[in-house]
TORVOBA-844193 format. One record per atom (N, C-alpha, C, O): residue number from 1; residue in three letters; chain; x, y, z. Coordinates in pm, whole numbers, plus 50000, padded with zeros to 5 digits. Last residue first. Layout:
! TORVOBA-844193
NODE num residu chaine    xx    yy    zz
NODE NUM    ALA      A     X     Y     Z
...
END
This chain:
! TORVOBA-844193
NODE num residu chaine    xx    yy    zz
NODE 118    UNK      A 11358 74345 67594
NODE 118    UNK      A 11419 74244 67632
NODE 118    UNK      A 11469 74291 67751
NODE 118    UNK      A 11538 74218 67822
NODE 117    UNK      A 11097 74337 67347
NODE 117    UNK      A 11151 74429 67440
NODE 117    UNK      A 11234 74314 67528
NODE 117    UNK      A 11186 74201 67535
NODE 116    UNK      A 11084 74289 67026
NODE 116    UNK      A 11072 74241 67165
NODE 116    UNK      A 11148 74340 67235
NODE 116    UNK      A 11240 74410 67192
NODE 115    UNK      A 10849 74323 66705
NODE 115    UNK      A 10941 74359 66801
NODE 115    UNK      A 10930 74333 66943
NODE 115    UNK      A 10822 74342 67001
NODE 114    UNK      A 10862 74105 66451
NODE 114    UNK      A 10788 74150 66540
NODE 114    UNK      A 10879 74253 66646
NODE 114    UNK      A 11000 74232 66644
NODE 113    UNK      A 11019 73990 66205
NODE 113    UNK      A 10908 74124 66142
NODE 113    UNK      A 10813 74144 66280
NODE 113    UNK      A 10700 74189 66260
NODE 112    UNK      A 11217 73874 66326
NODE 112    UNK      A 11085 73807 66252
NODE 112    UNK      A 10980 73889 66221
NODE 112    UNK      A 10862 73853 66214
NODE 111    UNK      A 11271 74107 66577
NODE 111    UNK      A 11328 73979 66540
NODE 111    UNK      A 11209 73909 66420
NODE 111    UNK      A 11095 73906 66466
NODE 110    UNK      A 11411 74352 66687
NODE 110    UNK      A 11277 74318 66570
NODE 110    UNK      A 11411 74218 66509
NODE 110    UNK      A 11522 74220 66456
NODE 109    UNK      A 11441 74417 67049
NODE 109    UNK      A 11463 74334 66896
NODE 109    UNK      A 11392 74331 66850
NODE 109    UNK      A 11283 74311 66903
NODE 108    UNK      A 11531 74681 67251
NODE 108    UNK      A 11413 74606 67148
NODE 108    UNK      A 11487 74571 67067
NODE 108    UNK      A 11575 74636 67011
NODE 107    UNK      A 11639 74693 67624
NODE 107    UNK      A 11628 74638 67486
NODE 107    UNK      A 11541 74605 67390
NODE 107    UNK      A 11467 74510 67413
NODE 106    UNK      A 11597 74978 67806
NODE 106    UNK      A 11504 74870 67707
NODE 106    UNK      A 11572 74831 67593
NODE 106    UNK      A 11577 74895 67487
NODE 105    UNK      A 11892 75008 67996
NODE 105    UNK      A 11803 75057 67887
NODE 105    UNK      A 11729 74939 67845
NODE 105    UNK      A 11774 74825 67845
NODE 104    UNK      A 11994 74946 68241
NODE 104    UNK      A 11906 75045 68257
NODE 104    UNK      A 11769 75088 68167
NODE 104    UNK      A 11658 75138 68186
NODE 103    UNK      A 12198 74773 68118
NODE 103    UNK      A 12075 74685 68242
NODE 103    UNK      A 11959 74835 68228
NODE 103    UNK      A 11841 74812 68204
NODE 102    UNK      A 12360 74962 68017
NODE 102    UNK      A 12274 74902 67903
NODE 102    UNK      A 12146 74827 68033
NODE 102    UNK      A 12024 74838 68021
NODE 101    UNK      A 12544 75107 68132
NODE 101    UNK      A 12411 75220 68092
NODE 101    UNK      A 12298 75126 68024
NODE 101    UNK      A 12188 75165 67984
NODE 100    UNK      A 12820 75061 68138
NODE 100    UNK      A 12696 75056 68284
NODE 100    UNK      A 12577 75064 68214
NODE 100    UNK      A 12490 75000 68273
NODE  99    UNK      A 12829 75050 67869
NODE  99    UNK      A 12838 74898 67928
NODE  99    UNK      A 12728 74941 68028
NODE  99    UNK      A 12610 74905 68032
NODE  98    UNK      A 12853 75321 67815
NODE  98    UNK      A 12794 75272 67757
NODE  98    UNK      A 12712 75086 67804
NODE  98    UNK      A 12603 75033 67783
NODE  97    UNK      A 13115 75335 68036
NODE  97    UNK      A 12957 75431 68059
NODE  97    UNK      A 12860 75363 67961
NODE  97    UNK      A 12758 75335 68023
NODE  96    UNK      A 13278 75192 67889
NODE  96    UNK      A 13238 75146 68044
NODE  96    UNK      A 13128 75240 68050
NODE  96    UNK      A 13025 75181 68081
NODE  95    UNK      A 13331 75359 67644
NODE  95    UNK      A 13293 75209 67654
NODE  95    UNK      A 13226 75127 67767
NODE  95    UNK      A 13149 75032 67755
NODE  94    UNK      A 13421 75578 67741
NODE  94    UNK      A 13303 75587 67678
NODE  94    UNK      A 13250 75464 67676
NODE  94    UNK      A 13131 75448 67704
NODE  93    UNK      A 13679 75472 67861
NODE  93    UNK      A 13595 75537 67941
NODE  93    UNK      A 13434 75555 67883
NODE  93    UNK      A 13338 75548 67959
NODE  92    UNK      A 13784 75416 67593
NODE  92    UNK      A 13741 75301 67732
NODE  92    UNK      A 13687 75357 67813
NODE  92    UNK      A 13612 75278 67870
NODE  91    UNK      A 13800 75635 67480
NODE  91    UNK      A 13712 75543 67404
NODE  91    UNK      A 13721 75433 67525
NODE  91    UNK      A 13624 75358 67524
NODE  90    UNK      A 13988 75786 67649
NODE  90    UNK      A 13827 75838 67636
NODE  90    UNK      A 13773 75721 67578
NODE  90    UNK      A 13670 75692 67638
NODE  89    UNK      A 14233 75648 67635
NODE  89    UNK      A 14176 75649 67733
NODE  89    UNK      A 13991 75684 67713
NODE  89    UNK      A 13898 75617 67757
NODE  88    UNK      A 14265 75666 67323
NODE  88    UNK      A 14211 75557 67403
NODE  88    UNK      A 14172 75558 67546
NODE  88    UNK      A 14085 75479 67585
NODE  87    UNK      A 14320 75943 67351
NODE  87    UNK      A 14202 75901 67273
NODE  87    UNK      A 14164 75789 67293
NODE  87    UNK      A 14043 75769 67290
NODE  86    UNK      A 14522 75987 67490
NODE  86    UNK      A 14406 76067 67555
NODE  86    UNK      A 14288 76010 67458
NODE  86    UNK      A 14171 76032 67488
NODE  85    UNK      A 14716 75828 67349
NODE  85    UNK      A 14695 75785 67487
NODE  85    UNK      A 14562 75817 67517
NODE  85    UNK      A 14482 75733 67558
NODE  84    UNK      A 14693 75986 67126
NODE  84    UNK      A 14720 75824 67117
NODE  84    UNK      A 14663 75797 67269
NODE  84    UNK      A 14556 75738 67283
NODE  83    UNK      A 14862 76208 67210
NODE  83    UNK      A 14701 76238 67149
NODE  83    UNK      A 14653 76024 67143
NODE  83    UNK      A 14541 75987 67177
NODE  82    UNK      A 15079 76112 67249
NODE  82    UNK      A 14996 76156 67434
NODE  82    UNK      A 14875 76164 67327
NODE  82    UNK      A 14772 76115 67374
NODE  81    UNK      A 15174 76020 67055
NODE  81    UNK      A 15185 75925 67143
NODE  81    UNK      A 15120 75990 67266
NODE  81    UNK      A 15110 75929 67372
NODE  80    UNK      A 15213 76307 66912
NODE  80    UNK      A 15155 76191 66879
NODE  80    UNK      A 15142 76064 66963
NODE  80    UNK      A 15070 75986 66901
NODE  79    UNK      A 15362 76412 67103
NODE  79    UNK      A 15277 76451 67072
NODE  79    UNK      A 15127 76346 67038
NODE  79    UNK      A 15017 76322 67089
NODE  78    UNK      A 15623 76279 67067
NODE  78    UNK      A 15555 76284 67157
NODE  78    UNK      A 15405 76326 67196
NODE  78    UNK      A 15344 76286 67295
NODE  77    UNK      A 15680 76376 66780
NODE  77    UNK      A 15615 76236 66846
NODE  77    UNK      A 15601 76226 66997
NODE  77    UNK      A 15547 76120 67029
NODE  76    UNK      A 15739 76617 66836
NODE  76    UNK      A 15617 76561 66729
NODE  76    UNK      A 15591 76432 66772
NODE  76    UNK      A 15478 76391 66799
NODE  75    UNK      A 15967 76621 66975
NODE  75    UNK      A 15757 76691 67027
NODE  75    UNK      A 15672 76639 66938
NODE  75    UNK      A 15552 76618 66955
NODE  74    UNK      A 16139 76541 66778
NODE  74    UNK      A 16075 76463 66960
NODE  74    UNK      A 15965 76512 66966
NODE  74    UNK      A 15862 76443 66961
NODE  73    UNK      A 16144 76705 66643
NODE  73    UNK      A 16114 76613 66613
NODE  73    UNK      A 16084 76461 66700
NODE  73    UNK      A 16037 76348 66688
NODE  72    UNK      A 16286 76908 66812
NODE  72    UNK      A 16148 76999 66685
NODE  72    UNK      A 16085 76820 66674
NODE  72    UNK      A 15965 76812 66703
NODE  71    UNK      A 16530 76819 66898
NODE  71    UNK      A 16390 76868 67019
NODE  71    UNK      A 16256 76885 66945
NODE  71    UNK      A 16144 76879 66997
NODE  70    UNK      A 16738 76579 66823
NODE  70    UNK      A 16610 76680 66769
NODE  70    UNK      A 16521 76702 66832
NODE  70    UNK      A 16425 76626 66838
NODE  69    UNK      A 16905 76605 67123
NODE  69    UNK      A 16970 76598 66995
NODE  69    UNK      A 16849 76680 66855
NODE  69    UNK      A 16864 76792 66806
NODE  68    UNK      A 16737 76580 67336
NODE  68    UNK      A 16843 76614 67331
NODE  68    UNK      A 16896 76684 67198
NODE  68    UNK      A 16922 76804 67185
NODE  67    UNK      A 16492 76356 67250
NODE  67    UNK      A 16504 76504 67292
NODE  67    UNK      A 16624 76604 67297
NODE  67    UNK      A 16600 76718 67257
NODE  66    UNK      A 16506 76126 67110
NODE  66    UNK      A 16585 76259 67047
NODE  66    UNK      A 16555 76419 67136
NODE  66    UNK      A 16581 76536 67107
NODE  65    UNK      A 16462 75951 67342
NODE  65    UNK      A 16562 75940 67274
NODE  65    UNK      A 16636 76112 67187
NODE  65    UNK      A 16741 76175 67195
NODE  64    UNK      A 16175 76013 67383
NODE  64    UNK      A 16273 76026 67509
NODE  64    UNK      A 16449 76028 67397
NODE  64    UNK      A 16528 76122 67403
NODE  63    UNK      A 16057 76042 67141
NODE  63    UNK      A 16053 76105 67254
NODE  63    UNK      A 16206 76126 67319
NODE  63    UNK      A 16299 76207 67311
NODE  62    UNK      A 16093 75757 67109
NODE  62    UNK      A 16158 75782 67044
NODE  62    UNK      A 16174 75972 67062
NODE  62    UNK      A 16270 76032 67014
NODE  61    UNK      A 15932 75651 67330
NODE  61    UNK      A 16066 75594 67298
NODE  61    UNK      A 16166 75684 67264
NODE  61    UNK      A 16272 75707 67321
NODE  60    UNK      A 15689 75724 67221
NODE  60    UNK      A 15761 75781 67371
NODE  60    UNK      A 15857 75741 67358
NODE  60    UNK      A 15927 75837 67390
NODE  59    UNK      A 15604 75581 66988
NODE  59    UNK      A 15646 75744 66991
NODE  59    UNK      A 15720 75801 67095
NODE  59    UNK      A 15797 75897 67083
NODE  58    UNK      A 15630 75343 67087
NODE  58    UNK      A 15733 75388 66961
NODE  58    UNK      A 15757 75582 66976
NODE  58    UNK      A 15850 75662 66975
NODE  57    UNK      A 15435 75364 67250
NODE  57    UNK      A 15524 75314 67257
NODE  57    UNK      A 15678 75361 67233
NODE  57    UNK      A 15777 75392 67298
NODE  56    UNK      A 15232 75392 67042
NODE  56    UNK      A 15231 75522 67129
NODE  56    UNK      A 15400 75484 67198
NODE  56    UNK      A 15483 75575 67194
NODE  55    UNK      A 15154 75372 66738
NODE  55    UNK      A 15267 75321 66817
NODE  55    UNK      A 15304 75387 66952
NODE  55    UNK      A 15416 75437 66962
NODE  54    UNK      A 14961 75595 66585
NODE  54    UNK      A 14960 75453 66590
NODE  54    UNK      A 15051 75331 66679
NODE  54    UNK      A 15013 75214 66683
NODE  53    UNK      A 15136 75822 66734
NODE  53    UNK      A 14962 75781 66728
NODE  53    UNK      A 14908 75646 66769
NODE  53    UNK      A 14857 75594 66869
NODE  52    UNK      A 15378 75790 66614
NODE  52    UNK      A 15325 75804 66771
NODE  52    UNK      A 15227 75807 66794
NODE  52    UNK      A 15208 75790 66914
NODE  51    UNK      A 15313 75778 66351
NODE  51    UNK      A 15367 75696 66385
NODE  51    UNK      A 15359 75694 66557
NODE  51    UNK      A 15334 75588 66615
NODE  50    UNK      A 15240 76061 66347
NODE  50    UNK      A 15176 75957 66307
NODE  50    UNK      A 15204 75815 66346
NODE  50    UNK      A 15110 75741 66371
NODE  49    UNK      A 15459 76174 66389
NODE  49    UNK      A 15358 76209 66469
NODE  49    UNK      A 15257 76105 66441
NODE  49    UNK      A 15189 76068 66537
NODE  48    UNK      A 15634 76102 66208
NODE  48    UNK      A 15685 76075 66329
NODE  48    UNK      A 15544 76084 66428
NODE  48    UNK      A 15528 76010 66526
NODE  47    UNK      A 15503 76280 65991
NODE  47    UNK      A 15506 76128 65960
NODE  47    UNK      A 15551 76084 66103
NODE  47    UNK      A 15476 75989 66128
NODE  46    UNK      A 15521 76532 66070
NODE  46    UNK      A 15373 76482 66047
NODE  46    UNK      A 15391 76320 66080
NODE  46    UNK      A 15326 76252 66160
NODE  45    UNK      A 15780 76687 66206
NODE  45    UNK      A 15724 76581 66109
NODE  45    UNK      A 15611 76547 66147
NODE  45    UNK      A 15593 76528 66267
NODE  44    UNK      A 15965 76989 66269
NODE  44    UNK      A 15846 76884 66330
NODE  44    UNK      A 15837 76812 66231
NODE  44    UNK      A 15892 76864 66133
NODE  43    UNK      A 16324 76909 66208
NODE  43    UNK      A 16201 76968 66213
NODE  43    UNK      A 16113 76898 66246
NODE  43    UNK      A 16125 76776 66261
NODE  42    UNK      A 16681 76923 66185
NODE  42    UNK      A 16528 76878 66289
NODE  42    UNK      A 16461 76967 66247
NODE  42    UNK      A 16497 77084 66237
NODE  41    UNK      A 16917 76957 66034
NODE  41    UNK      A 16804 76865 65982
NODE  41    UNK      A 16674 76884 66090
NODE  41    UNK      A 16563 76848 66049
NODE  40    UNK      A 17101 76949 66249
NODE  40    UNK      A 17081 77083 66198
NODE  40    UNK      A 16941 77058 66105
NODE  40    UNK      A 16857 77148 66109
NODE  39    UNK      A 17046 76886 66552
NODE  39    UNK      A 17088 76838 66432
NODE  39    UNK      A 17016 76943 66348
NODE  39    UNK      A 16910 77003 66369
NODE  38    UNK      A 17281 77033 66811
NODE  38    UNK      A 17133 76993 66784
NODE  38    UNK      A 17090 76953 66586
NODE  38    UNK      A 17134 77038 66507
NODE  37    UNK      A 17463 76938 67102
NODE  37    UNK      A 17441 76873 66997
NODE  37    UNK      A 17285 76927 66915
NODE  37    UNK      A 17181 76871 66951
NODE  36    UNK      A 17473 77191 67421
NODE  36    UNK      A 17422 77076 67302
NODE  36    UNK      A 17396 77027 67173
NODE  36    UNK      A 17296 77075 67120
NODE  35    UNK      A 17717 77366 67502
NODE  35    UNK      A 17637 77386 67454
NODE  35    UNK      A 17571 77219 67375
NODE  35    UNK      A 17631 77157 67287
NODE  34    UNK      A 17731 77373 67871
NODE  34    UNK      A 17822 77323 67749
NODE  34    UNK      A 17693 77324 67626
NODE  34    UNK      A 17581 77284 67659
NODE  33    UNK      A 17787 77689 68058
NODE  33    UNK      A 17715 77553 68001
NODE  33    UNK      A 17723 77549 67875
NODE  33    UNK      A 17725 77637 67789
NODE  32    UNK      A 18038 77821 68165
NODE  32    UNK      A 17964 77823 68108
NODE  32    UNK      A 17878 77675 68063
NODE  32    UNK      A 17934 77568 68041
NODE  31    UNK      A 18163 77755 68535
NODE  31    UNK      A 18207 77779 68369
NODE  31    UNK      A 18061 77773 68304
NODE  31    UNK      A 17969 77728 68372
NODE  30    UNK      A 18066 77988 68778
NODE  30    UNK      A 18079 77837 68726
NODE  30    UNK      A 18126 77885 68576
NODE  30    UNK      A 18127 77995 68521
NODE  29    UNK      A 18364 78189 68934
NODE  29    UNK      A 18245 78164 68852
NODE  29    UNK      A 18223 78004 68786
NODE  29    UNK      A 18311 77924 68754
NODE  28    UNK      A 18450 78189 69264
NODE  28    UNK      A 18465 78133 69147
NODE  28    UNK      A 18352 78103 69048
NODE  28    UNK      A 18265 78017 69065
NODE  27    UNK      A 18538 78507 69365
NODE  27    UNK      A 18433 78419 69378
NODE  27    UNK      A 18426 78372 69231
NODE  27    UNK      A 18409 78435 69127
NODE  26    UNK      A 18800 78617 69589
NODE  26    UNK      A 18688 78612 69450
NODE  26    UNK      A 18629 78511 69395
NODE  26    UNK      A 18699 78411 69381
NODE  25    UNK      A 18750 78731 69935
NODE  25    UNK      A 18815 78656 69818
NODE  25    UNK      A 18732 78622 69675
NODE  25    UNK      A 18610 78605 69670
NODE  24    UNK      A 18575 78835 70064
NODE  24    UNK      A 18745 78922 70035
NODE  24    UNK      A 18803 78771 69975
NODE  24    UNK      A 18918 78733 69996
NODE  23    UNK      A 18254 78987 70072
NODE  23    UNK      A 18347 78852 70055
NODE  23    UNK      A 18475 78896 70032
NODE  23    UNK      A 18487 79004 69975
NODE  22    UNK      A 18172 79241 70303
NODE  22    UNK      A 18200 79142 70199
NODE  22    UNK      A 18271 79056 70173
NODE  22    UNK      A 18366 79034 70249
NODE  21    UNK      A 18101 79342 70625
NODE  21    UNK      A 18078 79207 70545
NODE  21    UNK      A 18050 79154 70414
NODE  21    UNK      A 17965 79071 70384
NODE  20    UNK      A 18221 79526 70698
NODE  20    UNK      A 18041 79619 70584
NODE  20    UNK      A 17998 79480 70551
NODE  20    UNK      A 17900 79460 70480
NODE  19    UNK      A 18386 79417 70964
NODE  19    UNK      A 18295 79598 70954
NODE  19    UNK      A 18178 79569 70849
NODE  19    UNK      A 18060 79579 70883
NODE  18    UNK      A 18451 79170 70827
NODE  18    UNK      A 18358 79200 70987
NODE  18    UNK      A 18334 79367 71022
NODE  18    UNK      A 18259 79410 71109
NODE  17    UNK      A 18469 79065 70546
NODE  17    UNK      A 18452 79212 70659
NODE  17    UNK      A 18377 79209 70738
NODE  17    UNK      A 18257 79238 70737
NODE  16    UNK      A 18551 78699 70495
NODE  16    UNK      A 18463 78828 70482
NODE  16    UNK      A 18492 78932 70570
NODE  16    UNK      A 18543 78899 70677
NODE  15    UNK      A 18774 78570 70513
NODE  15    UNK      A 18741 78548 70415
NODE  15    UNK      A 18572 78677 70409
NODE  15    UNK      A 18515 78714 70306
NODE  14    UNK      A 19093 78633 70642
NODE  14    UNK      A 18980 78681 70647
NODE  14    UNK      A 18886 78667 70555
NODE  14    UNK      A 18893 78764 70479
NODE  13    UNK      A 19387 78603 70676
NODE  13    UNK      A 19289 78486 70646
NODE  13    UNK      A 19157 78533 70625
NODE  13    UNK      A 19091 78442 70574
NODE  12    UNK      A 19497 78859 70802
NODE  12    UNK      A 19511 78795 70688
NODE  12    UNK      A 19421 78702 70619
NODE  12    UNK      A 19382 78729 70505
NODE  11    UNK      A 19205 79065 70929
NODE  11    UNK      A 19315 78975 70897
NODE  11    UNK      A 19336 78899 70800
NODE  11    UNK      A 19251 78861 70720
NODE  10    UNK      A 19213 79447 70846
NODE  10    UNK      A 19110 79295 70875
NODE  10    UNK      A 19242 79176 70853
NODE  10    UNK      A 19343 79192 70784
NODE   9    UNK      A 19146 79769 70818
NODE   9    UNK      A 19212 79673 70833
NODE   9    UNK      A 19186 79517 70912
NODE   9    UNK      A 19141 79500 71025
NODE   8    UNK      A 18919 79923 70562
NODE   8    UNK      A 18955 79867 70710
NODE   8    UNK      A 19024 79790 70720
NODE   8    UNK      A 19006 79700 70637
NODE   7    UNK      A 18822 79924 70323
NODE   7    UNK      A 18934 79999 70355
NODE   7    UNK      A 18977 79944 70470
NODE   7    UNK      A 19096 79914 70471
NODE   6    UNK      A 18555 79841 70212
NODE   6    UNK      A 18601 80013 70296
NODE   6    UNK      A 18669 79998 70356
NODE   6    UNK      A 18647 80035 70471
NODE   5    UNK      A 18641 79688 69970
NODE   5    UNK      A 18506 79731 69989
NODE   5    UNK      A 18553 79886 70091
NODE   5    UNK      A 18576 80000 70049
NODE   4    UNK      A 18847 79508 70086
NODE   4    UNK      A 18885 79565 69945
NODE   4    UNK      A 18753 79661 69913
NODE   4    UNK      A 18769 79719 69806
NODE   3    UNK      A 19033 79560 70355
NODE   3    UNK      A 18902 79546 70323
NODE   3    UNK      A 18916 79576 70170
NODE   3    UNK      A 18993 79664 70132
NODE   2    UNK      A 19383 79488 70411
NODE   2    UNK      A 19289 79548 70420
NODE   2    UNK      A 19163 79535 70316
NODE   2    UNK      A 19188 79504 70200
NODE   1    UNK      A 19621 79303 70609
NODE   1    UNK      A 19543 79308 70489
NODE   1    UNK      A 19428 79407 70511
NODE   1    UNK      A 19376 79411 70623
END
């Protein structure tokens, strides 16, 4: 058998050229990737995004579920369910700085038309 690259004579079984070392057998291409389902209907929605707001749950769920199938209408709720997350996280974080912050501050009551410092 000879080199299909330069010619040289090489053995039968030879799966590369031991002279320029190419491959001497042909190299199996992968098959193409299979194309995915995508619904011809998907678009972003306001209303899904909303619903991942209020349902962060619901929104990741439903996230995870249509990614595949409506990618335009997954992000929306996903979306909605991370703006959901990052806004309660900050309002408990604002809540605990407000909490530490009160032993520090003067309480005044106007209690009975007088005011107390507490």
């Amino acid at each position: 058998m000879y080199c299909r690259y330069c010619g040289k004579q090489i053995e039968e079984d030879a799966r590369f050229c031991p002279y320029c070392g190419s491959a001497q057998q042909e190299e199996r291409q992968a098959p193409p990737p299979q194309q995915r389902y995508v619904d011809p209907n998907d678009a972003p929605s306001g209303g899904f995004a909303v619903l991942g707001f209020f349902f962060p749950v619901v929104g990741l769920i439903l996230f995870l579920v249509w990614q595949d199938t409506m990618p335009q209408r997954a992000k929306s709720c996903g979306k909605g369910a991370l703006t959901a997350v990052i806004v309660s996280a900050s309002l408990v974080l604002l809540t605990f700085i407000a909490i530490a912050r009160l032993p520090f501050m003067g309480l005044i009551l106007f209690v009975g038309g007088k005011w107390y410092e507490v």
